[in-house]
C-alpha positions as CSV (number, residue, x, y, z in Angstrom):
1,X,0.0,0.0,0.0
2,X,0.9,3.7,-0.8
3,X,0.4,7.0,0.9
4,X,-1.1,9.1,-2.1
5,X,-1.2,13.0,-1.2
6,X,-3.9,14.9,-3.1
7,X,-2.9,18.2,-3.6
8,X,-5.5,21.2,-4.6
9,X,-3.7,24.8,-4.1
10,X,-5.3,27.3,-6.8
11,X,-9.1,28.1,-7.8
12,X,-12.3,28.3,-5.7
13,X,-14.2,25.4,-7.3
14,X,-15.0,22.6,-5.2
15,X,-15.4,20.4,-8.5
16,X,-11.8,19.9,-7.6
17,X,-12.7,17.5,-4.6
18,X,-15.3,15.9,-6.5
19,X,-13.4,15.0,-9.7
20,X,-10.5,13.1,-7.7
21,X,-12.9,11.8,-5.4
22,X,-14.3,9.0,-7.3
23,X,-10.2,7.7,-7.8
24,X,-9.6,8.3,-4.3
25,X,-12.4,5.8,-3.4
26,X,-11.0,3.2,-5.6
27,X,-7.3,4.0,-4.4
28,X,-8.5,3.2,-1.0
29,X,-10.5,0.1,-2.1
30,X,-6.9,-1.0,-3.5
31,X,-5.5,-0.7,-0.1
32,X,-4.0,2.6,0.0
33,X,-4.2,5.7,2.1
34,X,-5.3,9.3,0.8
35,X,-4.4,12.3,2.2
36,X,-6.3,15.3,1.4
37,X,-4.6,18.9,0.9
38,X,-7.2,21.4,0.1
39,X,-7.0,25.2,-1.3
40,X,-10.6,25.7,0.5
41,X,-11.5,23.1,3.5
42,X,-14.7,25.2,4.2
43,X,-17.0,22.7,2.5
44,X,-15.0,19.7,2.4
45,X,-17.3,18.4,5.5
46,X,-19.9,18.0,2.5
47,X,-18.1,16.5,-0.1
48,X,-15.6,14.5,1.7
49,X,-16.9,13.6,5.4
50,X,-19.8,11.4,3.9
51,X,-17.2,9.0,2.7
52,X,-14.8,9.2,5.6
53,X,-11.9,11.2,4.3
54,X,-10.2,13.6,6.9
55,X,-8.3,16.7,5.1
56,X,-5.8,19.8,5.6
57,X,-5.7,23.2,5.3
58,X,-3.4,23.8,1.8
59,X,-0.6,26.3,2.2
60,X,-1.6,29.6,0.7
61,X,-0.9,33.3,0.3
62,X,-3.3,36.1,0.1
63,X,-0.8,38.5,-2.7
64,X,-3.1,37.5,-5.0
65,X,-5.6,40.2,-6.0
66,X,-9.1,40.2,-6.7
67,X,-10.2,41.1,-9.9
68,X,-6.9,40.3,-11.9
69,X,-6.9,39.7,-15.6
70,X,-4.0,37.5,-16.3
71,X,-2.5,37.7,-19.4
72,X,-0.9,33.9,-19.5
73,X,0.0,31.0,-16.6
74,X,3.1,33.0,-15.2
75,X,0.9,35.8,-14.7
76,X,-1.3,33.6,-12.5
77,X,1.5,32.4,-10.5
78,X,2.9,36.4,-9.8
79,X,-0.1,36.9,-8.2
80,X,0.3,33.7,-6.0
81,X,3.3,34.2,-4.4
82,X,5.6,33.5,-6.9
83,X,6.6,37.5,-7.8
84,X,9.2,36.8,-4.0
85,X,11.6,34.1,-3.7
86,X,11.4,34.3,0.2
87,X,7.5,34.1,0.0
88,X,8.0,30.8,-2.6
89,X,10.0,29.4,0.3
90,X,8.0,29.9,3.0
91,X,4.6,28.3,0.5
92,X,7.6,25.5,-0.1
93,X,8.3,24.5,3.1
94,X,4.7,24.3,4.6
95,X,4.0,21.7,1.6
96,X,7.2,20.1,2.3
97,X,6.3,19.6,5.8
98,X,2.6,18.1,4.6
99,X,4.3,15.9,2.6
100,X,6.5,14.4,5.3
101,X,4.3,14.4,7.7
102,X,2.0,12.4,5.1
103,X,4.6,9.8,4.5
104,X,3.9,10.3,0.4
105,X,4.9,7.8,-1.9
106,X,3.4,10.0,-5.0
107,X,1.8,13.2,-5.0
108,X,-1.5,14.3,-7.0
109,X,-1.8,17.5,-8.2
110,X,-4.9,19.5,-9.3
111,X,-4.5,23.2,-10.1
112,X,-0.8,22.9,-7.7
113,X,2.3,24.1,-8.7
114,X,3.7,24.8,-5.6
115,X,3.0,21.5,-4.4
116,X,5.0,20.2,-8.0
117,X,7.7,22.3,-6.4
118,X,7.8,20.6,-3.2
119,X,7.5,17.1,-4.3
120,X,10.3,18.1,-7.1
121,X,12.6,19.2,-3.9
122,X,11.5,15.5,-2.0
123,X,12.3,13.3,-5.3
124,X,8.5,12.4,-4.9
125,X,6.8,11.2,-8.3
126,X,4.1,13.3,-9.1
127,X,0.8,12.5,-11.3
128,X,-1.5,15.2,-12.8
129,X,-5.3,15.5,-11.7
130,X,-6.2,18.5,-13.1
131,X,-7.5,19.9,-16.7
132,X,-5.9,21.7,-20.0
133,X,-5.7,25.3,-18.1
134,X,-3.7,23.9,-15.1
135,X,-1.2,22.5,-17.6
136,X,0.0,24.9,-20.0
137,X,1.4,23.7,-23.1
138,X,5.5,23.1,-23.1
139,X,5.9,26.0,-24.8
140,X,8.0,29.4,-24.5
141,X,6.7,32.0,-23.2
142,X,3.3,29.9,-21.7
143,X,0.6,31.3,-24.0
144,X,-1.7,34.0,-24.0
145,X,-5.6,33.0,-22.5
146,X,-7.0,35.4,-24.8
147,X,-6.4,34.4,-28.4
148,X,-9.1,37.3,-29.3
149,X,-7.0,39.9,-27.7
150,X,-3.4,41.2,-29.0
151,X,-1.1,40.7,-26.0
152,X,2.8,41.7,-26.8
153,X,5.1,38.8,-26.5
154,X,6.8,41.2,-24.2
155,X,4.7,41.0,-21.4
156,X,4.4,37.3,-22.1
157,X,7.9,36.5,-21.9
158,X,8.3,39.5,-18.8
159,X,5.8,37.3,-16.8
160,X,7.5,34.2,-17.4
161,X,10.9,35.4,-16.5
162,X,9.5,37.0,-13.4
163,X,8.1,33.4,-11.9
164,X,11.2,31.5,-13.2
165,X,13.7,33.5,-11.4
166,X,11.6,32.7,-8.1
167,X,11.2,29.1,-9.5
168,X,15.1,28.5,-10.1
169,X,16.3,30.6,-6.5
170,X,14.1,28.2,-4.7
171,X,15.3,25.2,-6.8
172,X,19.1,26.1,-5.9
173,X,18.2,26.6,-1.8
174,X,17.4,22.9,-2.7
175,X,20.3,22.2,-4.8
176,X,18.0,20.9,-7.4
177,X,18.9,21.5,-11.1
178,X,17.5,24.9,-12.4
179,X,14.6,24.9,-15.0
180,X,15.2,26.8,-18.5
181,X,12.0,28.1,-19.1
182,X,8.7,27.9,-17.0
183,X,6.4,25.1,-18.8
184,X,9.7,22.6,-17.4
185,X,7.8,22.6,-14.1
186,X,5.2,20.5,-15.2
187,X,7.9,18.1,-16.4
188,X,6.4,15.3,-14.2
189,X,6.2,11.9,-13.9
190,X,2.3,11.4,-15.3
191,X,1.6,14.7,-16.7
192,X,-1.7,13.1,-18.8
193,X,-4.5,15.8,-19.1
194,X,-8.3,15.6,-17.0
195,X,-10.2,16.2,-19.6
196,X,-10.8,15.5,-23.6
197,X,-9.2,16.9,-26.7
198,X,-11.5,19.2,-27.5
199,X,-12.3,20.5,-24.6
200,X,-8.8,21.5,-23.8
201,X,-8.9,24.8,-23.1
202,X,-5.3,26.4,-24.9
203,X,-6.8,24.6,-28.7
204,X,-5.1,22.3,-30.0
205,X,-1.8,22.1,-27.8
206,X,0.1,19.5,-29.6
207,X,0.8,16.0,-28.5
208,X,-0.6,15.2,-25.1
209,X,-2.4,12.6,-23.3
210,X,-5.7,12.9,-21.7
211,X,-7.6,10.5,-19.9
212,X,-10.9,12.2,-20.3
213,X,-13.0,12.4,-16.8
214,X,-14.6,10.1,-14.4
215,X,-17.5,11.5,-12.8
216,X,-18.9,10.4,-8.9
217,X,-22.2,9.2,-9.1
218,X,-23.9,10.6,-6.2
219,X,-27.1,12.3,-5.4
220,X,-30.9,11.5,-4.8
221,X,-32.7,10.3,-8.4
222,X,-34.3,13.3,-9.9
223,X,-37.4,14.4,-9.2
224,X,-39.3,16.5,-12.1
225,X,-42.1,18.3,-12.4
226,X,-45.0,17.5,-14.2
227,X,-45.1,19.9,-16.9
228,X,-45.3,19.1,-20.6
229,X,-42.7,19.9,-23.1
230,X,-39.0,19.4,-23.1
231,X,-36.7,19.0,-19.3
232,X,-34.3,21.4,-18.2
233,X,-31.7,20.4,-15.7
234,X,-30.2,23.8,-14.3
235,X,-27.3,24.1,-11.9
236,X,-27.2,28.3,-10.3
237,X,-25.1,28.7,-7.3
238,X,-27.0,31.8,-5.1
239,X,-24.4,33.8,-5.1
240,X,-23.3,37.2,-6.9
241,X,-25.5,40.1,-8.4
242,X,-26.6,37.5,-11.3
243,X,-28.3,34.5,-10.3
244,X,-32.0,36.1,-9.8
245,X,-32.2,36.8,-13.4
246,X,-31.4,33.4,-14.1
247,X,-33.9,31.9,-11.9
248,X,-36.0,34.7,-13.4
249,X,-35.2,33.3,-16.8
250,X,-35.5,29.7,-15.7
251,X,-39.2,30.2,-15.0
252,X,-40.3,31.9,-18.1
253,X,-39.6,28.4,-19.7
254,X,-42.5,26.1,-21.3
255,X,-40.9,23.6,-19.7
256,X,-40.1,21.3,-17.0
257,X,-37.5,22.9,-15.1
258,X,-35.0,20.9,-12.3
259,X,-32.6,23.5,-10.6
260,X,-30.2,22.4,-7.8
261,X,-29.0,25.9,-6.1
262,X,-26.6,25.5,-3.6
263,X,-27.2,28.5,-0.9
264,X,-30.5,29.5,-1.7
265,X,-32.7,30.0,1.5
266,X,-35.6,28.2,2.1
267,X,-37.6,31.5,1.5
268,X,-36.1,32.1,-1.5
269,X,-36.5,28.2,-2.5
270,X,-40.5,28.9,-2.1
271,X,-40.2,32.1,-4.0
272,X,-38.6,30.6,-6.9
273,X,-40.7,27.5,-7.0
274,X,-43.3,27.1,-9.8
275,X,-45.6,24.4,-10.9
276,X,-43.2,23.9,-13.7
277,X,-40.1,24.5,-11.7
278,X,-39.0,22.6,-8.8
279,X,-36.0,23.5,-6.8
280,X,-34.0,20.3,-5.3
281,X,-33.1,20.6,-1.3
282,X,-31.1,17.5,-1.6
283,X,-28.0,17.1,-4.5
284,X,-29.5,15.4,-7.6
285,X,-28.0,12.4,-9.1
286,X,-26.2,14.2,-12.1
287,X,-25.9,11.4,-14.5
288,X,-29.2,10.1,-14.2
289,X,-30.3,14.0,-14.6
290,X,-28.7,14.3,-18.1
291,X,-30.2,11.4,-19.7
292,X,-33.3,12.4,-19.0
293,X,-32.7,16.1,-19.9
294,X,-33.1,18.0,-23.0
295,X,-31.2,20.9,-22.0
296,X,-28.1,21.3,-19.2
297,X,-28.0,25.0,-17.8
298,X,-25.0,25.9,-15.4
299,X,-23.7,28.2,-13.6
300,X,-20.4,29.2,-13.7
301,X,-19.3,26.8,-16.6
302,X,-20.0,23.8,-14.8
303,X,-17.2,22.1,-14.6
304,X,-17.1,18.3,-14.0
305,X,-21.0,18.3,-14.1
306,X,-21.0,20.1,-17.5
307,X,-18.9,16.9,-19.1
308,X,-21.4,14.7,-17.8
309,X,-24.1,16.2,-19.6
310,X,-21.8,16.0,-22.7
311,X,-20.9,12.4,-22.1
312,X,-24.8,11.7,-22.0
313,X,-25.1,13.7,-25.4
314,X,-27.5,16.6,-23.6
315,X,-26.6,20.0,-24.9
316,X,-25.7,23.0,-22.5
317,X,-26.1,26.6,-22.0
318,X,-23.1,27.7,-20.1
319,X,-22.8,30.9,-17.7
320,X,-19.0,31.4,-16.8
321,X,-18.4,33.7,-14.4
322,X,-14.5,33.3,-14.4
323,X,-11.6,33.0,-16.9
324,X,-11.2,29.3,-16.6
325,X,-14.7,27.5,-17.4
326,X,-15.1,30.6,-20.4
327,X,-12.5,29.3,-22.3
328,X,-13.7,25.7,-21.5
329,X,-16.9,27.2,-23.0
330,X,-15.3,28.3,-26.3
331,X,-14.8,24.8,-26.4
332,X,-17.8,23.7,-26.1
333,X,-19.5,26.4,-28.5
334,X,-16.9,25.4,-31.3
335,X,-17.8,22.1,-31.6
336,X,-21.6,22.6,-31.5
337,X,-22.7,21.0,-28.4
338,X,-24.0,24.1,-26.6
339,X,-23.4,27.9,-25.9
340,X,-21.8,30.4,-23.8
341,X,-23.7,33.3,-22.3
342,X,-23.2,36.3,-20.5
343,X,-24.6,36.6,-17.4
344,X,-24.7,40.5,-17.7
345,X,-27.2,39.6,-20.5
346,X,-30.9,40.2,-18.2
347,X,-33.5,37.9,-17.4
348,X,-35.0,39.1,-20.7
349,X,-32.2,38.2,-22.8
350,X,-31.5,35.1,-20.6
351,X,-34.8,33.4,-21.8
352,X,-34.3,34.3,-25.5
353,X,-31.1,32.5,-25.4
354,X,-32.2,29.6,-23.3
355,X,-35.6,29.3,-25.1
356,X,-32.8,29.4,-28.6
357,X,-30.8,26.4,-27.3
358,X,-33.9,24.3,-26.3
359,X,-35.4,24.6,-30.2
360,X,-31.8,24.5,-32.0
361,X,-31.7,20.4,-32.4
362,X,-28.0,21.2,-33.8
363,X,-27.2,21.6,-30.7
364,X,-28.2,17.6,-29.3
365,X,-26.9,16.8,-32.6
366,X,-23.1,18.4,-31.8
367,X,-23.4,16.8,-28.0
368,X,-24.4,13.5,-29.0
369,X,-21.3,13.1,-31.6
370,X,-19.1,14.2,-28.7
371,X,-20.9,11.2,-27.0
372,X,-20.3,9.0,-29.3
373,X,-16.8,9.7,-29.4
374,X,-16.2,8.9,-26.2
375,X,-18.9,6.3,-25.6
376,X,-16.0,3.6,-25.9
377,X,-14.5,4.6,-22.7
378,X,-16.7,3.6,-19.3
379,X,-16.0,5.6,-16.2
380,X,-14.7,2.5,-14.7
381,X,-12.7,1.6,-17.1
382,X,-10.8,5.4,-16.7
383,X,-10.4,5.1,-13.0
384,X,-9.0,1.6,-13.3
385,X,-6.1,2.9,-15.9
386,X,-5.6,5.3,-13.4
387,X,-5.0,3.8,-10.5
388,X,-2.6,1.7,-12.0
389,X,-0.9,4.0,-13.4
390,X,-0.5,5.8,-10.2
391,X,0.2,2.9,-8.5
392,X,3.2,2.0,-11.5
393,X,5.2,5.2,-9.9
394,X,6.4,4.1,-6.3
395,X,6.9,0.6,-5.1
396,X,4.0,-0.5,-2.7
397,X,4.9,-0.1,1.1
């Protein structure tokens, strides 16, 4: 058996916990132990506790600042700490010390470069957990986001230079061999991508792997209402200046309407509710939702539960509210399986677009074909070839 340390140190989605959590489950069926190391432990309780994990606090730092439009990865990592060697250090060290004091054998990383770092300073192996944007292409300088903006190669290759002289000073307090330019630090033992080819969010990077996604089935079995006409699953998080008009939006549907909205108050809940729209209290089952939907709606991009609509062939309206799942969206726009919308559109707008996605059968038809695609591949199947290839990089205890 093998201690296998989870690491999650960048981004506020908790999809994090539940993409790795189905392979940490089947880790610990093999006989292993996980350790959980978790940018936000807030509402881990939730996620985790159910299934008897225990967790820790992630080392972070709070230079980052809010509202930032990073130009490429290294501009992401300036505002994380990596602008000061002594503050790298200091983010070092605590993972360091998580790591020992975890006995790892092999670290998993999701969104976690300081915790690459660390492992890289430890001679541990390291696997990838997370998606195309946590992993930017070996390429110098890392990329621009915005491929529809004109961003000088200057500031590209200024932003890398910045984090790679924190990078290298920490790597030679370690005595460890310097990198030459900043992709080098995901030079890791499994580097293979969450997520599939064309919904990698830099394009077409090159040659890569990707093992696609495995997605926890969890959740009480939908409940719809009785309405006729088509189903819409909807996922809105209350949170933000935005979500109103898209419950707003949701209602105006001549449809059956399923939303799960995590923080919405049991007043609101009963304000919201219609005869054709019910609003869950209780998580839904996600994969049972989108075979039995016509239309996926969600919040924020969605995330892991937007490629399980996908992988059931349901089209999606997505609402990013964030760099990351936008460009995922672009993604999914270009190949015809759903489309991106702007939640500073109205309520007005909002139904237009949603009422447009429900009648354009192009749409199913683009999903479906990504389905098909991919149909070949159970989830099982993923988080066996996983496993093993996690368990392939350290000897068994």
């Amino acid at each position: 058996m093998s201690n296998v340390f989870y690491a999650w140190e960048l981004g506020a989605n908790l999809g994090h916990m539940g993409a790795f959590l189905p392979l940490a489950r089947l880790l610990r069926e093999r006989g292993h132990s996980v350790h959980w190391v978790l940018a936000k432990t807030h509402e881990a309780a939730a996620v985790l506790g159910p299934h008897g994990f225990s967790w820790m606090q992630a080392p972070t730092t709070h230079d980052h600042m809010p509202g930032h439009t990073p130009e490429n990865y290294s501009s992401i990592l300036l505002h994380h700490g990596y602008g000061n060697a002594q503050t790298l250090l200091g983010l070092v060290e605590a993972w360091r010390s998580l790591m020992r004091l975890s006995q790892a054998d092999v670290v998993v990383v999701d969104h976690a470069p300081t915790a690459i770092l660390a492992a890289r300073t430890l001679g541990i192996p390291v696997m990838n957990h997370g998606n195309g944007f946590t992993v930017p292409p070996p390429v110098h300088p890392t990329p621009q986001f915005r491929s529809w903006q004109s961003v000088p190669s200057e500031v590209l290759l200024a932003n890398d230079a910045g984090a790679l002289a924190s990078i290298n000073a920490l790597l030679g307090a370690f005595r460890c061999a310097p990198l030459s330019r900043l992709a080098d630090l995901f030079d890791i033992a499994e580097p293979a991508l969450m997520t599939f080819p064309e919904l990698d969010h830099y394009g077409h990077r090159g040659p890569a792997r990707y093992w696609g996604a495995a997605t926890a089935a969890a959740g009480e079995a939908p409940v719809w209402p009785s309405a006729h006409g088509p189903r819409v699953f909807a996922y809105v998080r209350a949170s933000g200046k935005h979500y109103a008009a898209v419950l707003e939006a949701l209602g105006g549907l001549e449809a059956g309407v399923l939303v799960v909205a995590p923080g919405l108050s049991p007043a609101e809940r009963e304000r919201w509710q219609r005869p054709h729209v019910t609003i869950a209290s209780t998580p839904v089952h996600l994969q049972q939702a989108a075979r039995e939907a016509d239309l996926g709606v969600m919040w924020g991009g969605g995330g892991n539960s937007a490629l399980v609509f996908l992988l059931a062939g349901t089209p999606l309206v997505l609402l990013p509210n964030q760099l990351e799942p936008f460009l995922q969206g672009l993604r999914v726009q270009e190949m015809g399986a759903g489309v991106v919308v702007d939640l500073d559109a109205g309520s007005v707008a909002l139904l237009a677009l949603l009422q447009g996605a429900l009648s354009d059968r192009s749409l199913t038809a683009g999903a479906q074909a990504f389905a098909t695609r991919h149909a070949q591949v159970s989830d099982a199947q993923r988080l066996h070839a996983m496993a093993t290839r996690l368990e392939s990089l350290t000897p068994a205890r």
